[in-house]
C-alpha positions in Angstrom: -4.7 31.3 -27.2 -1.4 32.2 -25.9 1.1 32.5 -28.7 0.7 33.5 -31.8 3.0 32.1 -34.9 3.3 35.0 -37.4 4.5 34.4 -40.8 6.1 37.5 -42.7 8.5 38.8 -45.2 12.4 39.2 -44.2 11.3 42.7 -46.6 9.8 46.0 -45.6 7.9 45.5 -49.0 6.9 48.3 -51.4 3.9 49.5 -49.1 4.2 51.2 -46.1 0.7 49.7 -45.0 2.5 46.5 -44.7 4.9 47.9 -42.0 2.4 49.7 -39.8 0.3 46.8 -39.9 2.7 44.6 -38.6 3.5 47.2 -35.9 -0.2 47.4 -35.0 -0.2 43.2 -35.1 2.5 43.4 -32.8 1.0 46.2 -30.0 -2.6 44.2 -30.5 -0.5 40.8 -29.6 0.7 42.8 -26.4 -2.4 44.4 -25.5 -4.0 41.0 -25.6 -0.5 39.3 -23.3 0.0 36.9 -26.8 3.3 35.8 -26.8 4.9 36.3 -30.6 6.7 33.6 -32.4 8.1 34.3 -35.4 11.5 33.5 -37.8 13.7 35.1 -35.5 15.6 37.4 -37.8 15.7 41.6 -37.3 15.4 43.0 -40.7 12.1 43.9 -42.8 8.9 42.8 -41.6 10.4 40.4 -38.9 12.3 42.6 -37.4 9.7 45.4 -37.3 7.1 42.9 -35.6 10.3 41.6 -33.1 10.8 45.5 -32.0 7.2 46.9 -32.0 6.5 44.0 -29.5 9.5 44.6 -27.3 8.9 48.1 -27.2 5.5 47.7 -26.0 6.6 45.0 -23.4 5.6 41.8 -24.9 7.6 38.4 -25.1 8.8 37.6 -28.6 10.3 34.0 -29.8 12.4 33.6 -32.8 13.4 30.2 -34.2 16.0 30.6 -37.0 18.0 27.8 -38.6 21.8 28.1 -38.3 22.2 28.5 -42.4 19.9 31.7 -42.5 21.4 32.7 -39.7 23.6 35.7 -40.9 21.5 36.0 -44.3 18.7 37.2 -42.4 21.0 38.4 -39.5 19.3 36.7 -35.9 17.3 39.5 -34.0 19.8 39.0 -30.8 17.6 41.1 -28.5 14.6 38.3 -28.3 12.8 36.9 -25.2 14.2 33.6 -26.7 16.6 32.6 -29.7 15.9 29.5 -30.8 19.0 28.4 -33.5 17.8 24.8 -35.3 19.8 22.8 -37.8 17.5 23.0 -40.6 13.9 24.9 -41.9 12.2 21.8 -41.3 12.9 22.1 -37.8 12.6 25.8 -37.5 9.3 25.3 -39.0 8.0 22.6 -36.6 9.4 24.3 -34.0 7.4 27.2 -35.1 4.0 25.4 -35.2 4.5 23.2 -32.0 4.8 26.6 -30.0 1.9 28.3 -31.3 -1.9 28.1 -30.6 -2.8 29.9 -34.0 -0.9 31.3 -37.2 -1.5 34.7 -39.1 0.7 35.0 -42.6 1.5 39.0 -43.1 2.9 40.1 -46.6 6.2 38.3 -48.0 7.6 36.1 -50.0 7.2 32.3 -51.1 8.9 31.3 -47.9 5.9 32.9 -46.1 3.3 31.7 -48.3 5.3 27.8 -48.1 4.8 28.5 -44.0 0.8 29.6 -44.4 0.0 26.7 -47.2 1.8 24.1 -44.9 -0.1 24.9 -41.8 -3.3 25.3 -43.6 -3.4 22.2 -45.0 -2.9 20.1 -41.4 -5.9 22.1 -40.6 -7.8 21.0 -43.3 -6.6 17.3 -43.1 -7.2 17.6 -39.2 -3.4 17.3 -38.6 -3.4 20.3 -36.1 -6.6 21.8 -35.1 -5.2 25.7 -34.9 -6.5 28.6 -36.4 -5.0 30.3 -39.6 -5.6 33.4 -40.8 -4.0 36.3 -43.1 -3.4 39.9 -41.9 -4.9 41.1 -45.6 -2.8 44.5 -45.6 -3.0 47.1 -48.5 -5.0 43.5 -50.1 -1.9 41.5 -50.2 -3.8 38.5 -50.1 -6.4 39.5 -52.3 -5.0 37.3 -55.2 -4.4 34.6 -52.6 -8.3 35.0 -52.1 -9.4 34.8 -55.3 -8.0 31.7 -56.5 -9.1 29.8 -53.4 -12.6 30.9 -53.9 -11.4 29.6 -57.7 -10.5 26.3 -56.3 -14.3 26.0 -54.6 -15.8 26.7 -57.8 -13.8 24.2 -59.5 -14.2 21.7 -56.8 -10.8 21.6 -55.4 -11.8 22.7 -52.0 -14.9 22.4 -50.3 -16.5 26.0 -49.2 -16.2 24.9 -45.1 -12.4 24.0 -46.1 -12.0 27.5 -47.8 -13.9 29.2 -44.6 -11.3 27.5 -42.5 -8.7 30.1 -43.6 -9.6 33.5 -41.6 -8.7 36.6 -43.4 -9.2 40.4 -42.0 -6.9 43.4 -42.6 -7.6 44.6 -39.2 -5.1 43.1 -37.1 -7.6 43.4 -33.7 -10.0 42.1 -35.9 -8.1 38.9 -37.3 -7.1 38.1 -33.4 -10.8 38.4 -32.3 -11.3 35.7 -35.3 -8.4 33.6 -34.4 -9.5 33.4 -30.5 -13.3 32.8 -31.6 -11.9 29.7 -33.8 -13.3 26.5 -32.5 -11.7 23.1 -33.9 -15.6 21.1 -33.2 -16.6 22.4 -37.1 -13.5 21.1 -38.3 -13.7 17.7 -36.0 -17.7 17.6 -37.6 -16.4 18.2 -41.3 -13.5 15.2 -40.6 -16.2 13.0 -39.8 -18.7 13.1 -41.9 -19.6 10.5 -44.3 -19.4 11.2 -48.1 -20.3 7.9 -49.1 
């Protein structure tokens, strides 16, 4: 594992947890040599993750698309700016650079990203790791209606475990860099006839 796709809000959000967390995600990516790649803009939680890992001397990538450009105001102090014609590309842009995905707190665009890449895991499109940084229980509700979906019979209980979740950012890497794609290859293949 080399880079590490984070997903987060273009928001500080209402809880200061969310903020240091993504400043400890960002010194725990360093400390570990993970390069960061991210939505490229500087404000809220994206930009806070951009700075904490510059500061600390990491390597940060942003991918922004042209149109969200100067809504969410392109971090210009990157390793690398990446400006794309569209989300579609910013998002597969996004994924082909990164060995594994974490989703912090934000919005439905960050919750769109997470969903997207979990379900080429669990269709054995990409064989990457996904997990949530679970800060202040952000994700809790998230949690609880997946667990909903098993019980229902929705998702299978190995598709649900596929999703990693801590909200110990050193924790959640660990996971991530433990993942191993052989129980998802084994769950593909299996015969349900």
């Amino acid at each position: 594992m080399d880079r590490v796709c984070v997903y987060l809000g273009s928001s500080p959000g209402a809880d200061s947890a969310y903020l240091d967390g993504v400043r400890a995600l960002a010194r725990e990516c360093v400390a570990r040599d993970l390069t960061i790649v991210y939505g490229g803009a500087h404000v809220g939680l994206m930009g806070a993750l951009a700075d904490e890992a510059l500061a600390a001397g990491g390597e940060v990538i942003g991918i922004i698309p042209e149109g969200v450009l100067h809504k969410e105001v392109g971090h210009q102090g990157l390793t690398e700016l990446h400006v794309v014609a569209s989300m579609h590309e910013r998002k597969a842009m996004m994924a082909d650079l990164a060995d594994a995905f974490v989703a912090a707190p934000g919005g439905v665009g960050t919750l769109e990203e997470l969903v997207e890449v979990y379900t080429w895991a669990l269709l054995g499109i990409q064989a990457k790791p996904v997990g949530l940084l679970d800060l202040a229980g952000y994700w809790a509700p998230l949690a609880a209606w997946l667990d909903h979906a098993v019980d229902q019979r929705f998702l299978r209980a190995e598709q649900r475990a596929m999703l990693l979740s801590d909200p110990d950012p050193g924790a959640l890497l660990d996971g991530l860099a433990a993942w191993r794609p052989v129980a998802v290859q084994k769950w593909l293949d299996r015969d349900e006839r």
